[in-house]
C-alpha positions in Angstrom: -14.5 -20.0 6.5 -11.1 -19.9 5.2 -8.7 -16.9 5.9 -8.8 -14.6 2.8 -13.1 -15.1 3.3 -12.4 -13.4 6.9 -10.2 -11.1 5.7 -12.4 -10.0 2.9 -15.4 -9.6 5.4 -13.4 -6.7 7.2 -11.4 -5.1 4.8 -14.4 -4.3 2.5 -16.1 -2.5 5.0 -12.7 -0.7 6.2 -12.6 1.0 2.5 -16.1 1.4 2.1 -16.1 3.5 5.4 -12.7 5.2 4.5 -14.1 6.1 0.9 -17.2 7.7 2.4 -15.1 9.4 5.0 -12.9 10.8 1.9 -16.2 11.8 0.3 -17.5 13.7 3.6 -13.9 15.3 3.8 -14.0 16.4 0.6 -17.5 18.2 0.8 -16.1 20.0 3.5 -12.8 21.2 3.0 -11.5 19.6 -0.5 -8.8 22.1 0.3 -7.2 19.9 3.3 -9.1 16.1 1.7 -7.2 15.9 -1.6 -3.7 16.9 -0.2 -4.0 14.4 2.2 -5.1 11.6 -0.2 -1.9 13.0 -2.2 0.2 12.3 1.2 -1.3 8.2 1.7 -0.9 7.8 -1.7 2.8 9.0 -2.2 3.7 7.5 1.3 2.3 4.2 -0.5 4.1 4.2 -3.6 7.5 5.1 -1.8 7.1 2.0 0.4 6.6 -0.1 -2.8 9.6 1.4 -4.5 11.4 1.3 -1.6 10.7 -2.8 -2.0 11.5 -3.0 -5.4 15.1 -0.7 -5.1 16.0 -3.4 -2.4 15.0 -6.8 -3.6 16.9 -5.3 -6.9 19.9 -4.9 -4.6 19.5 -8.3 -2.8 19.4 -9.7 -6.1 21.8 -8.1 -7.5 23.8 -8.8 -5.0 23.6 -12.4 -5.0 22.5 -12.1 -1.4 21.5 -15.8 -0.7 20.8 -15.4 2.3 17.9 -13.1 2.1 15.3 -15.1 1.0 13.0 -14.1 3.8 14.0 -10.4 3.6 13.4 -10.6 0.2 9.7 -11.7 0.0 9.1 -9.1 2.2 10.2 -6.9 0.3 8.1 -8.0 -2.5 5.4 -7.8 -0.7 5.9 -4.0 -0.1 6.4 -4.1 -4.2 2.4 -5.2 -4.4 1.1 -1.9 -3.0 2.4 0.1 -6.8 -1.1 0.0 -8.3 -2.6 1.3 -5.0 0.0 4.1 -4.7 0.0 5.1 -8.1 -3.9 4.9 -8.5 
């Protein structure tokens, strides 16, 4: 099995389990669930602007030296639709 098949097989489960664990929380306090999915999901989408604002600067820049930096930081970019959703 390659790597993305193995990865597949336990991160589908991990948010299966954490969206039922969000439902649960929510039938029992929706007062402390939904503030806290506010909290992941703003603490997600500042971590992927936080990637955009500095590859924009390495690239700006003309940082040449970077290129590893940067594609991490790119990768951080690729969490937007999850924080923003």
């Amino acid at each position: 099995m390659n790597r993305l098949g193995s990865l597949q097989r336990w991160c589908l489960p991990a948010a299966a389990a954490g969206l039922v664990a969000l439902g649960v929380g929510a039938a029992l306090s929706p007062a402390r669930a939904l503030p806290t999915l506010l909290v992941g999901a703003m603490f997600t989408l500042s971590l992927a602007v936080g990637g955009v604002l500095l590859s924009a600067l390495l690239t700006v820049g003309g940082a040449g030296w970077a290129t590893v930096v940067k594609r991490v930081f790119e990768g951080f970019a690729s969490f937007a639709p999850a924080g923003a959703a």
